[in-house]
mmCIF file of the N, C-alpha and C atoms, coordinates in Angstrom:
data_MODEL
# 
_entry.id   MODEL 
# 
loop_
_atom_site.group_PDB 
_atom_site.id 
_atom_site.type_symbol 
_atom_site.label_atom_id 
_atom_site.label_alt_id 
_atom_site.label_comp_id 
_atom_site.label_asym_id 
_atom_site.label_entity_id 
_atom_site.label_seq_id 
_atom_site.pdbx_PDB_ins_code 
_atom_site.Cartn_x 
_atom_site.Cartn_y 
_atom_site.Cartn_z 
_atom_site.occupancy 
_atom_site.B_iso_or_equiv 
_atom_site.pdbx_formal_charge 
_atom_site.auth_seq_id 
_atom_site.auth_comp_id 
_atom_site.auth_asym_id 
_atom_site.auth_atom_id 
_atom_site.pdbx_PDB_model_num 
ATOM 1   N N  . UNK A 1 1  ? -27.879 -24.711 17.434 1.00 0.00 ? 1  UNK A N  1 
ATOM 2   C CA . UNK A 1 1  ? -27.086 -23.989 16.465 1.00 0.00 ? 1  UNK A CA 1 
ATOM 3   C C  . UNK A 1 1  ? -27.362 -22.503 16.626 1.00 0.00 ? 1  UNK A C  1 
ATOM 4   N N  . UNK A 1 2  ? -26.415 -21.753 16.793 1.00 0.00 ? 2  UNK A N  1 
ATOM 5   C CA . UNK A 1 2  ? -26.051 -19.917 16.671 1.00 0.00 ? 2  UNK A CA 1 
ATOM 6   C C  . UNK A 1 2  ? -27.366 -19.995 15.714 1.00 0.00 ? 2  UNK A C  1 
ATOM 7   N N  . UNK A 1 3  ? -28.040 -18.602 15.575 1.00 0.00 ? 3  UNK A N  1 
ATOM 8   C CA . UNK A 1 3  ? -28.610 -18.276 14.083 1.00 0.00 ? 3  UNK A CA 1 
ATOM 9   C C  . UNK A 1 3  ? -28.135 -16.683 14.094 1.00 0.00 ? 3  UNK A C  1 
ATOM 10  N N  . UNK A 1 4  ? -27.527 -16.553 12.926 1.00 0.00 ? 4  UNK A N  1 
ATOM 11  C CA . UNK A 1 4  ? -27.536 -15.438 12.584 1.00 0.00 ? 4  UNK A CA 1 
ATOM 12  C C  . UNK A 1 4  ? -28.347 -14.692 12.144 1.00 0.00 ? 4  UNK A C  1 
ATOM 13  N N  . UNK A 1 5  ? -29.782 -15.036 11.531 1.00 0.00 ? 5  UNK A N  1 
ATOM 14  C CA . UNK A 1 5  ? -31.121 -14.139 11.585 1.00 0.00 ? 5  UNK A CA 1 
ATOM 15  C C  . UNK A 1 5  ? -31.413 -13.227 13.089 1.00 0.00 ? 5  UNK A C  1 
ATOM 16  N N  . UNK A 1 6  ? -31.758 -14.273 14.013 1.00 0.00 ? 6  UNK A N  1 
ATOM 17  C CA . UNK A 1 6  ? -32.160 -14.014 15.065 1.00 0.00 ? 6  UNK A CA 1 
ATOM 18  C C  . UNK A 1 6  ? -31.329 -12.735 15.863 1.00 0.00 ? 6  UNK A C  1 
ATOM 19  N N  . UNK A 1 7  ? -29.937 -13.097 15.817 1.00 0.00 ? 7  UNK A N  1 
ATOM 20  C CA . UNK A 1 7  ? -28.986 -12.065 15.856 1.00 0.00 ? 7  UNK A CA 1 
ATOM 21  C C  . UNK A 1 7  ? -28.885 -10.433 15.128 1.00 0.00 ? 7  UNK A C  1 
ATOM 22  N N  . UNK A 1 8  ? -29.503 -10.564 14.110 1.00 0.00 ? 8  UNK A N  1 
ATOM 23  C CA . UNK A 1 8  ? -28.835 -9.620  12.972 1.00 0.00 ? 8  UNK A CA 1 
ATOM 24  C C  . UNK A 1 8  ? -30.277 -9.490  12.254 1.00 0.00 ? 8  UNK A C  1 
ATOM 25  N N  . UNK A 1 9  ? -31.485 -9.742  13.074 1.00 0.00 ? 9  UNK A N  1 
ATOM 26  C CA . UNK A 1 9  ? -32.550 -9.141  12.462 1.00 0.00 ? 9  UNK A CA 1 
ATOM 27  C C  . UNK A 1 9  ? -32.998 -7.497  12.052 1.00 0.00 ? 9  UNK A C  1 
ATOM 28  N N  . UNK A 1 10 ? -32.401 -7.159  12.540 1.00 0.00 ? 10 UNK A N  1 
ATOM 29  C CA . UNK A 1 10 ? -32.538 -5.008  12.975 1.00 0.00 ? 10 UNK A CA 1 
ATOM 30  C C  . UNK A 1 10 ? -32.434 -4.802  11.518 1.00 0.00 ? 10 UNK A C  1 
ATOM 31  N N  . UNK A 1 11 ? -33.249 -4.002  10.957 1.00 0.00 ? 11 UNK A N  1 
ATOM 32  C CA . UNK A 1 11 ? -32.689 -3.019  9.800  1.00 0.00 ? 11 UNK A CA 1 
ATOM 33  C C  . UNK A 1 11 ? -31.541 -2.665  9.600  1.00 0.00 ? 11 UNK A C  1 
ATOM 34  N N  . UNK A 1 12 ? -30.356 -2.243  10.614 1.00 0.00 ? 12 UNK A N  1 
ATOM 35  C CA . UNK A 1 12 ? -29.189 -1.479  10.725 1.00 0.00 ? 12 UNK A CA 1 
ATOM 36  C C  . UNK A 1 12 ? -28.199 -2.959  10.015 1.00 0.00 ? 12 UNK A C  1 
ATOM 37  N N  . UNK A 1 13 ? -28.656 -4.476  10.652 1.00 0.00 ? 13 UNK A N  1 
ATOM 38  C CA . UNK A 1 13 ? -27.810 -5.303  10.520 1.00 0.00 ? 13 UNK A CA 1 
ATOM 39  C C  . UNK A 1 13 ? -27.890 -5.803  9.072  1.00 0.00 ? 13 UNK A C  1 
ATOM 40  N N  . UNK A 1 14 ? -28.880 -5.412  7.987  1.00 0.00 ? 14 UNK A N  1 
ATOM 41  C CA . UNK A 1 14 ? -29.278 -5.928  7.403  1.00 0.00 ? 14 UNK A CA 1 
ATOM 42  C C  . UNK A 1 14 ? -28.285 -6.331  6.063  1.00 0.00 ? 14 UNK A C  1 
ATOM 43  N N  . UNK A 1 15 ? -27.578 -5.316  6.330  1.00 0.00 ? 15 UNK A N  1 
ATOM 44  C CA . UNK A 1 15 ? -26.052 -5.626  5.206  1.00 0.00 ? 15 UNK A CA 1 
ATOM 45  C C  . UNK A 1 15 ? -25.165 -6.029  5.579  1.00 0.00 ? 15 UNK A C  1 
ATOM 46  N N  . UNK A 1 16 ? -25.275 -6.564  6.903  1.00 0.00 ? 16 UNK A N  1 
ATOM 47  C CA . UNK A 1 16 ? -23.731 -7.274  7.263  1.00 0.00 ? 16 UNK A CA 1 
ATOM 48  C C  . UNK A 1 16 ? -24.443 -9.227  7.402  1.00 0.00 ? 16 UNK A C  1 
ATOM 49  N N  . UNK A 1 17 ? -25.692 -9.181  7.585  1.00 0.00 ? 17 UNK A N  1 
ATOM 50  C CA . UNK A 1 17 ? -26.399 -10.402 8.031  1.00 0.00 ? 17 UNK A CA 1 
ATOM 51  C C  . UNK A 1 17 ? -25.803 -11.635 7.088  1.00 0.00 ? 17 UNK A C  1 
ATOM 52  N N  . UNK A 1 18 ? -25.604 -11.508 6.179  1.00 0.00 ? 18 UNK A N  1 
ATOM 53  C CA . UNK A 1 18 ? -25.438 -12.241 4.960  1.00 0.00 ? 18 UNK A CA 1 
ATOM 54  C C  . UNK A 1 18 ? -23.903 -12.916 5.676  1.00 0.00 ? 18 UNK A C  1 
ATOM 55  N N  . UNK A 1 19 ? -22.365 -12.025 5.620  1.00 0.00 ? 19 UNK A N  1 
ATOM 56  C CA . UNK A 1 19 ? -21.370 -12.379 5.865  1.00 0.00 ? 19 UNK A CA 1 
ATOM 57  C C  . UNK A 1 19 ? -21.111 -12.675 7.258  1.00 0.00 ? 19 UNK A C  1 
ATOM 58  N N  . UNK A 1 20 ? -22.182 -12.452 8.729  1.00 0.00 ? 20 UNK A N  1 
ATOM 59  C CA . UNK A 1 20 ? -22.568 -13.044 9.732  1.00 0.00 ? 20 UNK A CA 1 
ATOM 60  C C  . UNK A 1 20 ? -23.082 -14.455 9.458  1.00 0.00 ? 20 UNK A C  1 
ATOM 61  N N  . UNK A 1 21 ? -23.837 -14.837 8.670  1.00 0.00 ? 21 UNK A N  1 
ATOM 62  C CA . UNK A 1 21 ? -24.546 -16.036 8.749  1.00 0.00 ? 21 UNK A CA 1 
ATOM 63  C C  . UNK A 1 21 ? -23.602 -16.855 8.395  1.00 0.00 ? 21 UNK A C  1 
ATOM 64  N N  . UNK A 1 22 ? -22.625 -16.544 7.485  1.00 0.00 ? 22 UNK A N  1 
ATOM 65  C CA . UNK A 1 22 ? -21.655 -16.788 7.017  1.00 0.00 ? 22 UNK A CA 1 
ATOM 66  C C  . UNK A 1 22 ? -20.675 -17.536 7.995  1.00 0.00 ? 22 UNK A C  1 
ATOM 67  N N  . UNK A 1 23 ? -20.231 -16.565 8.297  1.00 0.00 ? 23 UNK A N  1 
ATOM 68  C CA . UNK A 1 23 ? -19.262 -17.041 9.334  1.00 0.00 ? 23 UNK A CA 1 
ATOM 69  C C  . UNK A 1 23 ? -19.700 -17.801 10.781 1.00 0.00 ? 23 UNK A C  1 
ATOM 70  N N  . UNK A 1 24 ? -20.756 -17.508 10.933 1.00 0.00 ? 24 UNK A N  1 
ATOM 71  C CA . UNK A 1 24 ? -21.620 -18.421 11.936 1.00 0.00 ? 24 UNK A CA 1 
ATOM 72  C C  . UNK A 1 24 ? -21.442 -20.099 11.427 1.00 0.00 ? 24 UNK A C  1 
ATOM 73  N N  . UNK A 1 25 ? -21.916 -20.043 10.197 1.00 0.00 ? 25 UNK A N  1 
ATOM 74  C CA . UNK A 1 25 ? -22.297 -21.365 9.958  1.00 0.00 ? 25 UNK A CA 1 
ATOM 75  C C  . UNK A 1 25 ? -20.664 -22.102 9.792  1.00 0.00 ? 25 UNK A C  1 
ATOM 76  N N  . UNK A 1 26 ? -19.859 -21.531 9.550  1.00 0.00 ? 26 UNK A N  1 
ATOM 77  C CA . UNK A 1 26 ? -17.926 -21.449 9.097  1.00 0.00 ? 26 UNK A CA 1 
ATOM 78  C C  . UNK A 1 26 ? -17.286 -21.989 10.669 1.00 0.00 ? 26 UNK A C  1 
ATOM 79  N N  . UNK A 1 27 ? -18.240 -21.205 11.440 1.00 0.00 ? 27 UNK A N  1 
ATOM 80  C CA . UNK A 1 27 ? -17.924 -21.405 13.459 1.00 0.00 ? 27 UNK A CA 1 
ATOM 81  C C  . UNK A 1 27 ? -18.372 -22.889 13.870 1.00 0.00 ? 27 UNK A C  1 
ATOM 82  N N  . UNK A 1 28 ? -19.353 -22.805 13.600 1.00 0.00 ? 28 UNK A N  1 
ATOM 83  C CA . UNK A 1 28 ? -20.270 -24.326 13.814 1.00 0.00 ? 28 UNK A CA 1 
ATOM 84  C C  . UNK A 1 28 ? -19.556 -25.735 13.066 1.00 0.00 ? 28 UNK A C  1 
ATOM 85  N N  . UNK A 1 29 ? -19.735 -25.402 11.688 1.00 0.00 ? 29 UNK A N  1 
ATOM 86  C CA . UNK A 1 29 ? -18.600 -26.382 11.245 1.00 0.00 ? 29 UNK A CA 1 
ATOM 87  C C  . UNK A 1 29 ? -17.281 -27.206 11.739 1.00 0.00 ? 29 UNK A C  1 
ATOM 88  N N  . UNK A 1 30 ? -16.559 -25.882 12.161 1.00 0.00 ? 30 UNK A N  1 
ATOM 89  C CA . UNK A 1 30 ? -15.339 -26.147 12.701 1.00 0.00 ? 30 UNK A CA 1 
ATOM 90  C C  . UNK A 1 30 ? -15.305 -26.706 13.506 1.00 0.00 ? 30 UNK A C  1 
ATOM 91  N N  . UNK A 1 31 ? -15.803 -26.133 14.480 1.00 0.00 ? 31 UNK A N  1 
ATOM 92  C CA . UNK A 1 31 ? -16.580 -26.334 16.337 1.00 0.00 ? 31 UNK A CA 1 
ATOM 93  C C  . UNK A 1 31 ? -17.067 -27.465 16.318 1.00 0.00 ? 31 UNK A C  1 
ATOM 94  N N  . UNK A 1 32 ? -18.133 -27.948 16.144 1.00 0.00 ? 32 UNK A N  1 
ATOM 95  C CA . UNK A 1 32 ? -19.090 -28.597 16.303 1.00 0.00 ? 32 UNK A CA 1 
ATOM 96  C C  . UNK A 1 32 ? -20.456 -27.936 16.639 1.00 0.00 ? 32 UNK A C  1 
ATOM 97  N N  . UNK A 1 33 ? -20.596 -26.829 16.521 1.00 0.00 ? 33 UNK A N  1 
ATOM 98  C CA . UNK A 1 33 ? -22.043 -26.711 17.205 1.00 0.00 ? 33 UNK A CA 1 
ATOM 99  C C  . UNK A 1 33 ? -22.145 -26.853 18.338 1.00 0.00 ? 33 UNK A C  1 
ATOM 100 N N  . UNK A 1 34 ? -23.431 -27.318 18.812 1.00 0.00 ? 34 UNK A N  1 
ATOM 101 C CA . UNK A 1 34 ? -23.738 -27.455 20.147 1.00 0.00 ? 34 UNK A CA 1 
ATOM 102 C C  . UNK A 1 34 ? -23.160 -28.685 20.240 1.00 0.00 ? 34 UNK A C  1 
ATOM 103 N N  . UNK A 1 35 ? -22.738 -29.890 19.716 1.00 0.00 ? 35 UNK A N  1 
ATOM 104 C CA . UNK A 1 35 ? -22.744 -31.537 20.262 1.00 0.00 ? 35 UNK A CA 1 
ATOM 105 C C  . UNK A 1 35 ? -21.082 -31.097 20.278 1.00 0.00 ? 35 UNK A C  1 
ATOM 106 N N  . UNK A 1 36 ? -20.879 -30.603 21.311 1.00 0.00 ? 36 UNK A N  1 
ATOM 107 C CA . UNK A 1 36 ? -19.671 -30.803 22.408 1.00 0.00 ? 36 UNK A CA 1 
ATOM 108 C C  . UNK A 1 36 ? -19.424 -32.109 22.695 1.00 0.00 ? 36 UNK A C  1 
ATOM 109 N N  . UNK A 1 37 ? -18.391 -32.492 22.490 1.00 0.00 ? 37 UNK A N  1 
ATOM 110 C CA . UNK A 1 37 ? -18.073 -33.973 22.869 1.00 0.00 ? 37 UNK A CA 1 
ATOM 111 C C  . UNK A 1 37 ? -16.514 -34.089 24.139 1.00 0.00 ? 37 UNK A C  1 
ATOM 112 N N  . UNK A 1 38 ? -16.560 -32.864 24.566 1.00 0.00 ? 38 UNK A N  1 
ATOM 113 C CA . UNK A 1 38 ? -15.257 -33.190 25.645 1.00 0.00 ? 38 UNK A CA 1 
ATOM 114 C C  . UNK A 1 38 ? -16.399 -33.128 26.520 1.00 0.00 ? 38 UNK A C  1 
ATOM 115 N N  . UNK A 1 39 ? -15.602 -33.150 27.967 1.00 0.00 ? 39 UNK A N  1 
ATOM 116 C CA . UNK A 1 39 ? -16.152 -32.943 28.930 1.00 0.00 ? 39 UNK A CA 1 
ATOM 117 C C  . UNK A 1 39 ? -15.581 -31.676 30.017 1.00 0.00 ? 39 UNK A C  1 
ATOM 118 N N  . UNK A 1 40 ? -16.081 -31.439 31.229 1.00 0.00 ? 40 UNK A N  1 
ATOM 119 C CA . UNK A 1 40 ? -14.979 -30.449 32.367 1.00 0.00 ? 40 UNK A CA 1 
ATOM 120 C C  . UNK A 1 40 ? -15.515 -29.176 31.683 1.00 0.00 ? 40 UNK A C  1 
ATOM 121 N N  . UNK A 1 41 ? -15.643 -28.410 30.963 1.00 0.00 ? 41 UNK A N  1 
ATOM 122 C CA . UNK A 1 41 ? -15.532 -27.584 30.596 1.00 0.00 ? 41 UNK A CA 1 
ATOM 123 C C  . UNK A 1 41 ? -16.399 -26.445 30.747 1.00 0.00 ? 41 UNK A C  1 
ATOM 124 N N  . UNK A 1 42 ? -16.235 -25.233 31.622 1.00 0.00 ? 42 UNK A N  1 
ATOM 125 C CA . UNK A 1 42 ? -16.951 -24.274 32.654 1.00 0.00 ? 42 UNK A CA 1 
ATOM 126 C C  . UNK A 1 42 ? -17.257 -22.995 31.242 1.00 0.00 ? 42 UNK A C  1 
ATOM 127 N N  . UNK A 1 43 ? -18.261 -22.890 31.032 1.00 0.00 ? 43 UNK A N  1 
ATOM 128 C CA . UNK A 1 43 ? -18.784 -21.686 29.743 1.00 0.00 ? 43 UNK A CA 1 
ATOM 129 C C  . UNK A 1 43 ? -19.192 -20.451 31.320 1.00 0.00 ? 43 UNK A C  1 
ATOM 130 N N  . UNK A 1 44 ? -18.258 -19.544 31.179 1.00 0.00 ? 44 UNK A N  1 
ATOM 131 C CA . UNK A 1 44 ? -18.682 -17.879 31.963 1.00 0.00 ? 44 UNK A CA 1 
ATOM 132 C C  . UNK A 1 44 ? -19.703 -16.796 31.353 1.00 0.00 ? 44 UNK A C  1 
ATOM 133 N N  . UNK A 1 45 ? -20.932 -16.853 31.724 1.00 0.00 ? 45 UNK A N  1 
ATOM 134 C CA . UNK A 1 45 ? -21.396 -15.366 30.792 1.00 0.00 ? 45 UNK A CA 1 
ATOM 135 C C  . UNK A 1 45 ? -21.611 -14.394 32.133 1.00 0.00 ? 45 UNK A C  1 
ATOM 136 N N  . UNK A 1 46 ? -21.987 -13.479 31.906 1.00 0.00 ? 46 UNK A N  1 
ATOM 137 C CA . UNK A 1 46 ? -22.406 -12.100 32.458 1.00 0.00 ? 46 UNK A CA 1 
ATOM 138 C C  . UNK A 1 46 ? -23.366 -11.590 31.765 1.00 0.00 ? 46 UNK A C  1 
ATOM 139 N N  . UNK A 1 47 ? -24.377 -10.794 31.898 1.00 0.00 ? 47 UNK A N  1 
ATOM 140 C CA . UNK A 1 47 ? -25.546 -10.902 31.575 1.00 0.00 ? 47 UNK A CA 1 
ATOM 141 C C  . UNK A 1 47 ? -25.299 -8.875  30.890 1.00 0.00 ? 47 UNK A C  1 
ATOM 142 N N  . UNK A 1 48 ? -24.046 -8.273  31.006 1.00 0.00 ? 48 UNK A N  1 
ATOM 143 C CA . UNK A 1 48 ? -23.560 -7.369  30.464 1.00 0.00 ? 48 UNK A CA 1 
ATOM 144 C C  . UNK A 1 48 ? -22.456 -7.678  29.672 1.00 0.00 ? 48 UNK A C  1 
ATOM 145 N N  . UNK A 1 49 ? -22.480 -8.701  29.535 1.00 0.00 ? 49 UNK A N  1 
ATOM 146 C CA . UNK A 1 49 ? -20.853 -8.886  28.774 1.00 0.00 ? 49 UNK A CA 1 
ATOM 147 C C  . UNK A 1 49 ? -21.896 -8.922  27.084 1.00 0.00 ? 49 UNK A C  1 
ATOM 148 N N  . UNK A 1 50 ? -20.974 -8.146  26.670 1.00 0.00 ? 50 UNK A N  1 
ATOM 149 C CA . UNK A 1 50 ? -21.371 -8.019  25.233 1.00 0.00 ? 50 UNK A CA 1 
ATOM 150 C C  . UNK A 1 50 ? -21.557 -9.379  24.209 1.00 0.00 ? 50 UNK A C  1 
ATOM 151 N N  . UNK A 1 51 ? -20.743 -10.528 24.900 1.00 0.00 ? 51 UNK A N  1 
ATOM 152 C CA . UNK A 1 51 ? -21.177 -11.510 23.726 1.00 0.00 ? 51 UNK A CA 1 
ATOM 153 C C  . UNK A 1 51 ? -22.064 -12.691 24.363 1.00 0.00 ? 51 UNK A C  1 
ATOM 154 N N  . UNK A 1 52 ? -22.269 -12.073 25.083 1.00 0.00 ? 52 UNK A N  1 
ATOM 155 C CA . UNK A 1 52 ? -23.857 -13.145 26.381 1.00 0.00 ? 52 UNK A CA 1 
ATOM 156 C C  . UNK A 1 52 ? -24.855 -13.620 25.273 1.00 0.00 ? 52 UNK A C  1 
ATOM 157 N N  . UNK A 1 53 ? -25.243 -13.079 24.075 1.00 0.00 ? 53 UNK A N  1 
ATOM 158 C CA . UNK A 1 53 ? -26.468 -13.598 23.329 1.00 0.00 ? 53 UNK A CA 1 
ATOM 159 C C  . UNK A 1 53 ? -25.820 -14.118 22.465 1.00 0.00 ? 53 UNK A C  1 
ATOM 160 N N  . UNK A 1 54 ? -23.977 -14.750 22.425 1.00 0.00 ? 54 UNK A N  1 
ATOM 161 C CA . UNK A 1 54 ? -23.718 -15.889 21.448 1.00 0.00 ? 54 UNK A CA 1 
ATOM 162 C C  . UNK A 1 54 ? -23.051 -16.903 22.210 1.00 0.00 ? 54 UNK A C  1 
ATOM 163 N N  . UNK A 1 55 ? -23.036 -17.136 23.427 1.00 0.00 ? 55 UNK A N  1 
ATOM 164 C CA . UNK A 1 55 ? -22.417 -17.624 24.356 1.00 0.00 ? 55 UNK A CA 1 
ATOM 165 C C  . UNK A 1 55 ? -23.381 -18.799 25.282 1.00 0.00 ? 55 UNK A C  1 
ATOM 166 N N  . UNK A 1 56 ? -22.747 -19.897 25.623 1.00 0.00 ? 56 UNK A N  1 
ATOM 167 C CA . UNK A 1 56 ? -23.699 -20.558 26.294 1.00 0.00 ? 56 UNK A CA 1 
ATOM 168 C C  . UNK A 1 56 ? -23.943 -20.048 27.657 1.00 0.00 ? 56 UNK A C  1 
ATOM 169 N N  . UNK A 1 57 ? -24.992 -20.539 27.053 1.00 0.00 ? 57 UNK A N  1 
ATOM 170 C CA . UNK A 1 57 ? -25.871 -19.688 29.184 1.00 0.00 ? 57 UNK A CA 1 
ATOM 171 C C  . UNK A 1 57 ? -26.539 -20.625 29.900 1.00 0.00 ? 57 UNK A C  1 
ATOM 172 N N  . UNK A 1 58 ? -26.613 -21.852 29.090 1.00 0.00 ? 58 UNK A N  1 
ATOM 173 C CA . UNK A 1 58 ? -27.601 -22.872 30.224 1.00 0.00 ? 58 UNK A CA 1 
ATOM 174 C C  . UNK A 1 58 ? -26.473 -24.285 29.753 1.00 0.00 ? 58 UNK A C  1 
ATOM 175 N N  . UNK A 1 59 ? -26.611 -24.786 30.862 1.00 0.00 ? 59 UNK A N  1 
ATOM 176 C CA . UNK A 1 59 ? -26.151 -26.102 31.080 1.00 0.00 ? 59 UNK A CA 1 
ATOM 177 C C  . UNK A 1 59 ? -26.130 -26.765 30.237 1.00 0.00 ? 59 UNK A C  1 
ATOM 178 N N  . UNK A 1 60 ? -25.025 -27.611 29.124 1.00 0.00 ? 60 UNK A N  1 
ATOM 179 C CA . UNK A 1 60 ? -25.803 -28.285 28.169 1.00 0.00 ? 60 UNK A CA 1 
ATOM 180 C C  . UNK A 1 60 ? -25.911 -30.071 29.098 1.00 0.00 ? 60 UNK A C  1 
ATOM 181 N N  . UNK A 1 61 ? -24.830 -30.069 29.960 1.00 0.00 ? 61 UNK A N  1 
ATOM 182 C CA . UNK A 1 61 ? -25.068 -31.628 30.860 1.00 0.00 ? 61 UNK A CA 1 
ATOM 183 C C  . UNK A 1 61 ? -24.075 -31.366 31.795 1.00 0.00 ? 61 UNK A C  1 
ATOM 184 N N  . UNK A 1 62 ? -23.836 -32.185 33.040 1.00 0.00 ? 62 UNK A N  1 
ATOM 185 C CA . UNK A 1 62 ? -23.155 -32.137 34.577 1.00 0.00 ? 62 UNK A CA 1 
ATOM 186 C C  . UNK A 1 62 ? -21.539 -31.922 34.254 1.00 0.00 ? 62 UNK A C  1 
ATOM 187 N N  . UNK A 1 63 ? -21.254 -32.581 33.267 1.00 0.00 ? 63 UNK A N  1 
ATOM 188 C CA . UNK A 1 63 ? -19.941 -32.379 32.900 1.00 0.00 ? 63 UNK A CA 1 
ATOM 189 C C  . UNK A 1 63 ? -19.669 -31.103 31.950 1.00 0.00 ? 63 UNK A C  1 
ATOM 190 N N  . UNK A 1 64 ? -20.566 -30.448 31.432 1.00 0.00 ? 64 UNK A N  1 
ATOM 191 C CA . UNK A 1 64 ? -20.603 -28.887 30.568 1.00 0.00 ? 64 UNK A CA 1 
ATOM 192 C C  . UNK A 1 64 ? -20.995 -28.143 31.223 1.00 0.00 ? 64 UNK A C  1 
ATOM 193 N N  . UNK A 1 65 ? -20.992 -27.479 32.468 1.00 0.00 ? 65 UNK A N  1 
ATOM 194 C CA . UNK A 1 65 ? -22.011 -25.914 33.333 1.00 0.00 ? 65 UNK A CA 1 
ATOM 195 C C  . UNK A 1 65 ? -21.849 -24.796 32.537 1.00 0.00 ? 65 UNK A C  1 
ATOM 196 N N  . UNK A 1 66 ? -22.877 -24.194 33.153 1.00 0.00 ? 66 UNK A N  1 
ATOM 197 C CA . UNK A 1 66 ? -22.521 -22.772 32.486 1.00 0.00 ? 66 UNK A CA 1 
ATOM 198 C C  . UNK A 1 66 ? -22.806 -22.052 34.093 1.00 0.00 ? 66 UNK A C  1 
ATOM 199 N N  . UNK A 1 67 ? -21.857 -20.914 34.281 1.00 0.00 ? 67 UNK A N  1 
ATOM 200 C CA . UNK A 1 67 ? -22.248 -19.903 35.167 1.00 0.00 ? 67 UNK A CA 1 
ATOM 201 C C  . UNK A 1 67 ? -22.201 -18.422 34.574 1.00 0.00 ? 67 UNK A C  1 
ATOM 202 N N  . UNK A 1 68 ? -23.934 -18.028 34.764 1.00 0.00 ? 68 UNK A N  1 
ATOM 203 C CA . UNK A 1 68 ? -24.110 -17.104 34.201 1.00 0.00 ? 68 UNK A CA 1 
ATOM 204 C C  . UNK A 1 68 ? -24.590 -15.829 35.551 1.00 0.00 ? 68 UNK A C  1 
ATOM 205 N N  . UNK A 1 69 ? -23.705 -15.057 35.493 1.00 0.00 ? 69 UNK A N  1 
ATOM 206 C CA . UNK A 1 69 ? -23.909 -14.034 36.370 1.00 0.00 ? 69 UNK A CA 1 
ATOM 207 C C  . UNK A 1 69 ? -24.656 -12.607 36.206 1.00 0.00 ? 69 UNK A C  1 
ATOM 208 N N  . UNK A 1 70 ? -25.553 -12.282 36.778 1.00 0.00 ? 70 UNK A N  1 
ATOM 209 C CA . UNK A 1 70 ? -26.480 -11.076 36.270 1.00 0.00 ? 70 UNK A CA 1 
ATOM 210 C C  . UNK A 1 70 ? -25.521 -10.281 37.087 1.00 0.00 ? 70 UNK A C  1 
ATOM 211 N N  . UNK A 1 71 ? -25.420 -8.802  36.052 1.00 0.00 ? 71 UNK A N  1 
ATOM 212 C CA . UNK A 1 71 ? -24.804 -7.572  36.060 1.00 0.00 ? 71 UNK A CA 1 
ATOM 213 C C  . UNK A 1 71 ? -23.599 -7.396  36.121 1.00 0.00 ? 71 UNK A C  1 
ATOM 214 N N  . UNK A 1 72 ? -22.547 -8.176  35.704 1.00 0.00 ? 72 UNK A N  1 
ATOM 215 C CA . UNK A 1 72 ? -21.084 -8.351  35.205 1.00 0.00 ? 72 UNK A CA 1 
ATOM 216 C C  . UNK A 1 72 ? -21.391 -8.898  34.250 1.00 0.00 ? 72 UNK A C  1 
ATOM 217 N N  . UNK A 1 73 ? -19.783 -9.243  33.647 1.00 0.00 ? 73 UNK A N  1 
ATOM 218 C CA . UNK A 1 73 ? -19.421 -9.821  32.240 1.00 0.00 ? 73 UNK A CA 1 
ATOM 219 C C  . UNK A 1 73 ? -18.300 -11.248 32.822 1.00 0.00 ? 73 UNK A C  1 
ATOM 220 N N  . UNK A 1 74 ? -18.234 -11.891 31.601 1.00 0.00 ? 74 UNK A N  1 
ATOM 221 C CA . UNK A 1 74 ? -17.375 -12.859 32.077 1.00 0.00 ? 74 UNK A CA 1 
ATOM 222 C C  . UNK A 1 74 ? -15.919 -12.911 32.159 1.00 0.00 ? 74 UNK A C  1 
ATOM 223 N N  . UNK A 1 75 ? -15.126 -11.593 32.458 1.00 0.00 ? 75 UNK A N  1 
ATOM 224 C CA . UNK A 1 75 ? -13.863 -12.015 32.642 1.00 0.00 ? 75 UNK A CA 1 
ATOM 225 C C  . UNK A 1 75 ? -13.850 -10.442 33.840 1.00 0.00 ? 75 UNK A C  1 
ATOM 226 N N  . UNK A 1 76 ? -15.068 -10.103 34.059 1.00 0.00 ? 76 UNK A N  1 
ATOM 227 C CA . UNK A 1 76 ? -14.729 -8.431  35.265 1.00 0.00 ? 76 UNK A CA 1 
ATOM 228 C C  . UNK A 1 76 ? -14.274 -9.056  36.238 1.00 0.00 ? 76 UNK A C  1 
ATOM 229 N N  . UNK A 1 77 ? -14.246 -10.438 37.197 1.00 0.00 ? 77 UNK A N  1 
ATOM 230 C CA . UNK A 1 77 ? -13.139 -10.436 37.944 1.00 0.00 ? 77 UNK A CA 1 
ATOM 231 C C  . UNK A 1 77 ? -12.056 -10.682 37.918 1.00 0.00 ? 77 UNK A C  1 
ATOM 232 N N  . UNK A 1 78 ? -11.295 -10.243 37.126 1.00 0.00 ? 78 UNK A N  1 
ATOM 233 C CA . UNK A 1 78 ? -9.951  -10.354 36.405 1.00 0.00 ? 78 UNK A CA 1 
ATOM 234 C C  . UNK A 1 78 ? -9.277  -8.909  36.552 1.00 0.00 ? 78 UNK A C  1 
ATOM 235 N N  . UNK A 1 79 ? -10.154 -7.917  36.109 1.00 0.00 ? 79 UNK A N  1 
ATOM 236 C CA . UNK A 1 79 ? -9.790  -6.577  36.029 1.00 0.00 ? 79 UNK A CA 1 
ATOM 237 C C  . UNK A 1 79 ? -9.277  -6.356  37.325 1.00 0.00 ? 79 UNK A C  1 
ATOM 238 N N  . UNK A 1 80 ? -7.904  -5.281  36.961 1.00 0.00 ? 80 UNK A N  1 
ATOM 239 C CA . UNK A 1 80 ? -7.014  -5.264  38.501 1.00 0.00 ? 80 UNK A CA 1 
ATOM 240 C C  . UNK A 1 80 ? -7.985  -4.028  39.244 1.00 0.00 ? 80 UNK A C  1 
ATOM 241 N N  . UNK A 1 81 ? -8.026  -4.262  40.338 1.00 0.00 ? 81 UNK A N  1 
ATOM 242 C CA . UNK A 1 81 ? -8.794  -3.705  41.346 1.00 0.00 ? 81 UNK A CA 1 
ATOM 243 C C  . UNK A 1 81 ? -8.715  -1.893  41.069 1.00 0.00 ? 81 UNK A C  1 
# 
């Protein structure tokens, strides 16, 4: 499960943490959380892509991968040349 503490620990975050946790837990619900129940399904991070620390980055099983690339983001080979 996301935590929105862990996320939104900083002093700066400390007034938004509340309506983050919020909607975290609102995401999960919907979603499912981590217990993914399709299969096929390729998760992209980049290790600069801004939402890499809410994004899966490790494998959850053979039919879920994750490819996580150090020093891009997950959609820079897309950008037109």
């Amino acid at each position: 499960m996301f935590s929105a503490d862990a996320i939104c620990s900083s002093a700066q975050m400390s007034m938004v943490a509340p309506s983050v946790a919020d909607a975290v837990m609102q995401t999960n619900e919907n979603y499912g959380d981590y217990d993914i129940t399709s299969s096929q399904i390729v998760f992209p991070n980049g290790s600069i892509d801004p939402w890499n620390m809410l994004g899966i980055t490790k494998d959850i099983n053979d039919d879920l991968p994750t490819i996580f690339v150090k020093g891009t983001a997950h959609c820079a080979n897309m950008y037109p040349a």
